[in-house]
N, C-alpha and C positions, 0 to 999 in steps of 0.2 A: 504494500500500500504506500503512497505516496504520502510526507509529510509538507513537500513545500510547496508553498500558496504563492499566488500569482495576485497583485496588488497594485492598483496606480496610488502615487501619493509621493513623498518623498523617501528618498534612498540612502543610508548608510552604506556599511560594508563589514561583514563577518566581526571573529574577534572572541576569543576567549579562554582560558584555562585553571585547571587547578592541578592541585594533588592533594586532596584531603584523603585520608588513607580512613576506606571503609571496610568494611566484612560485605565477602561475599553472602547473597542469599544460599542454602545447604543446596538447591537445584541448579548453584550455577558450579559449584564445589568442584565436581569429580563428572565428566564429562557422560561416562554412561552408553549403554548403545543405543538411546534415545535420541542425543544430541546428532547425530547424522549429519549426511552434506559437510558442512564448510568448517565446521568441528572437527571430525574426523581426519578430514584432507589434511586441517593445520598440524592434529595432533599428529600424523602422522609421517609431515616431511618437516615440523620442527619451522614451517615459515607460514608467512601470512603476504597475500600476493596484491600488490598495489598499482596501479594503472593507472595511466594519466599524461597530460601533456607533457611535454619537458621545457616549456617554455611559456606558462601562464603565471610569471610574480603577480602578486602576492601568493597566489596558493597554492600552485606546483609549479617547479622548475628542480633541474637538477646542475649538482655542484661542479666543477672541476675533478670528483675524482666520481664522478657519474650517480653520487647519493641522491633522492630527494631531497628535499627542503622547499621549505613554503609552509603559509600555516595548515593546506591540506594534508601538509606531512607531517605538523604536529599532533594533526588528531588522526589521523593515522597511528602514530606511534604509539598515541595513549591507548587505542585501541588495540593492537599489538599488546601492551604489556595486560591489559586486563583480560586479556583471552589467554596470554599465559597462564595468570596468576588462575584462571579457571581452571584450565588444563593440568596446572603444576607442574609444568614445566618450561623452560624458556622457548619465546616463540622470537623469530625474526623477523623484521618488516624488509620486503625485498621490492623493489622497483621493477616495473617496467614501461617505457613510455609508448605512450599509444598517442598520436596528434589528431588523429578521427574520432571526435566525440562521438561518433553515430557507433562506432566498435566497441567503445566501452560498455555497452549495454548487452552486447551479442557475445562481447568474450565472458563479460559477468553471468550475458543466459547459459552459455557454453562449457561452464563450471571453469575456465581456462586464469580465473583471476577471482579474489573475493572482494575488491575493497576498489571504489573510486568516490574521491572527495572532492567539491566543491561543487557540484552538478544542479542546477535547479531542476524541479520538478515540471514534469510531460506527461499529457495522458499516453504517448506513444512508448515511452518508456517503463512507465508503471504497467505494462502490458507484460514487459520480461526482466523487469526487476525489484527489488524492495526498496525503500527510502527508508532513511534511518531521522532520527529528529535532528531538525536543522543545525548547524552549524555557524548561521551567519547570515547576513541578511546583504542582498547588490539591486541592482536597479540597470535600465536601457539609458545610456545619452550618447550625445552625441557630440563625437570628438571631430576637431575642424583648428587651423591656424587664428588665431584669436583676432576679432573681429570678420572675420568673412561671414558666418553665419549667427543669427540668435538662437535656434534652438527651436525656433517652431514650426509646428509641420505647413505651415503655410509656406514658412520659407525654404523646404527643400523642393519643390515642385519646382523640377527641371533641372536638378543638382545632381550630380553624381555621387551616389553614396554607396559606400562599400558596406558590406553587411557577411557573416558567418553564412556558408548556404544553410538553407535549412533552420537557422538558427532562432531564437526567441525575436531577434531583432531583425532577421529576415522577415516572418511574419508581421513584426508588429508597423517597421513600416511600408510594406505595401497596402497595411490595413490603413493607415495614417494619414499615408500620401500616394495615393497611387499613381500622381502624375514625377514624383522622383526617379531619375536614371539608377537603378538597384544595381550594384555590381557585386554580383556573388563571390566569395573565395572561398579557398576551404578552410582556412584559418583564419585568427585573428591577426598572428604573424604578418602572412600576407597583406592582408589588408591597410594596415598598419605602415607596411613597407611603399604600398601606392600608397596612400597620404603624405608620406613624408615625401617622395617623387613627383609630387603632385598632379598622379593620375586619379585623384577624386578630390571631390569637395568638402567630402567630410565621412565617416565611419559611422556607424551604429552600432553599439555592441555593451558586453557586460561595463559599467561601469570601472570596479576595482578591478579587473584584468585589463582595459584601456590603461588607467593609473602605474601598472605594474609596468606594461612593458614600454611608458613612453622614458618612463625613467628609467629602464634598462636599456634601453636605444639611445636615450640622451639627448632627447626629440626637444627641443625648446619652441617655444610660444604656441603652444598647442592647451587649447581650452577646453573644459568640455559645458555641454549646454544641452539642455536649463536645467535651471538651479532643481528643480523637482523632477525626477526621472518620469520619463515616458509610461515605465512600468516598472514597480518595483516588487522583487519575488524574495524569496529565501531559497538560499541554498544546501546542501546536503549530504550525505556519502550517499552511493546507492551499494547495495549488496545484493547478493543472491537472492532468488524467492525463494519462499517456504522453508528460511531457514532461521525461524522465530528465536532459537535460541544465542544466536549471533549475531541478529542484531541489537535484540534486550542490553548481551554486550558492549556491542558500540550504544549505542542509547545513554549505557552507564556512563562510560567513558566523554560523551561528552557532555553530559551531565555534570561528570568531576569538573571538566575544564571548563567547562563558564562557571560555575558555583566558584568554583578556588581561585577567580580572575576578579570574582566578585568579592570571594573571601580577603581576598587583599596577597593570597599567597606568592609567596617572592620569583620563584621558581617559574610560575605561570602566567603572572603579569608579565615577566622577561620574556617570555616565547610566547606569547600573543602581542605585547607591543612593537617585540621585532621585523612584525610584515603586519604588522593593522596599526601600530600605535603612535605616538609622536614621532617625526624624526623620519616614518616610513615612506612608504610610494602612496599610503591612502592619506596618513599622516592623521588619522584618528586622535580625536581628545579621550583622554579617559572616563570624560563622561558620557561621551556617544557611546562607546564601548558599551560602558553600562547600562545605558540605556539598551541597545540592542540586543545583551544577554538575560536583560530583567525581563522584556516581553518573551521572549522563546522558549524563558527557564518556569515562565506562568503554567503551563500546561502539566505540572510534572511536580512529582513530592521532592522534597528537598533532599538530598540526601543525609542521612545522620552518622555520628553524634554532630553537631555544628559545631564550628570554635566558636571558643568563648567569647562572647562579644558579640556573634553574628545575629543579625535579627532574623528569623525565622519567614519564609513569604507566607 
């Protein structure tokens, strides 16, 4: 089932962690021959298998010696160690990059991977995969050299705008403006890369993945517009179907990590402010932050014991 919601309004971007060290439930203890699917596979090759771009800052991209990193890799990671501490024994988080969103869903139906992080939700998708509860909250705008365009759909009508094919921002603007020139690419990369060449007028696309990679290109006086996203969604890990006991896991895990970002914990604030927080490519204040992990952490019991101090939601 699908947890992320599709929202016009304005947009943030992800953001959060902890480590407050709980007890497992006795059902998540000792894995059992119940646990099946994606339990079994981990318990069995000692790894837990990650997919994703290798080139989407903030949330996945990978390092000089071919690691992840990104905050999709943090909650990945936290998820990794708490499917260990299920399991009882150590699990490894292992990468592999995939740059075809549309594959992350087929190799996750194909049992070929268990884990892809940052993904917003699709009814085409929820057809052959699970969502886990959100991670983070982005939005559609639109990026363009600062002053050429305002940001409203009035004004892209006749504009050349690159868009992900297929993507959220593909749809959303031919729905918007259907007299804009659409220029499909298969990545945001690409995309990105005519902008800077100036074979478009401007992009459509996730907002905090715009943010990531202009600052990884080192793209100057590029804007992005308006100030309130087009459409603002939440995003997600997606895992396997029908394999309820792996996600509960992820669910926990990232429950820990916005709770313990919330908590104030030291450990978790530094790797969630590292690619969301001051200083970053979103450059999040600490109170958006909080802001964006108080509404997502509403649906859900707190976890206990709480530290001392912490007010209870």
């Amino acid at each position: 089932m699908g947890v992320g919601t599709c929202r016009s309004g304005p947009g943030l971007a992800l953001a959060a962690a902890l480590t407050v060290v709980v007890a497992l439930p006795a059902a998540a203890q000792s894995p059992g021959p119940q646990s099946g699917g994606v339990l079994e596979q981990v318990a069995r090759s000692g790894q837990l298998r990650l997919i994703g771009p290798a080139d989407s800052p903030p949330m996945l991209q990978v390092d000089a010696q071919g690691q992840a990193q990104g905050y999709g890799a943090v909650v990945a990671q936290r998820i990794a160690a708490l499917v260990g501490q299920a399991l009882g024994k150590p699990v490894r988080l292992v990468y592999e990059a995939v740059s075809d969103t549309e594959q992350l869903s087929q190799r996750l139906g194909e049992g070929k991977a268990e884990l892809a992080c940052g993904l917003p939700f699709t009814w085409a998708r929820d057809e052959v995969v699970d969502f886990t509860m959100p991670i983070g909250v982005s939005g559609l705008r639109l990026l363009a050299p600062a002053g050429r365009l305002d940001g409203s759909p009035a004004g892209l009508a006749g504009r050349r705008i690159g868009v992900v094919r297929d993507s959220l921002g593909d749809t959303q603007l031919r729905g918007m403006q259907p007299q804009a020139k659409v220029q499909p690419y298969g990545d945001l990369v690409a995309a990105i890369k005519a902008l800077a060449a100036r074979q478009l007028d401007g992009v459509i696309a996730d907002s905090a993945l715009m943010a990531g990679l202009v600052r990884a290109q080192g793209l100057k006086g590029m804007v992005q517009t308006p100030e309130q996203p087009y459409l603002r969604y939440a995003v997600a890990c997606a895992v396997p179907e029908h394999n309820s006991r792996f996600r509960n896991l992820a669910n926990r895990a990232i429950v820990q990590l916005q709770q313990g970002y919330l908590n104030g914990n030291p450990s978790d604030v530094a790797a969630v402010n590292r690619w969301l927080g001051p200083g970053s490519a979103l450059n999040l204040s600490a109170d958006q932050i909080h802001g964006v992990f108080d509404v997502l952490l509403l649906g859900v019991e707190p976890l206990r014991p709480l530290p001392s101090g912490a007010a209870a939601r």
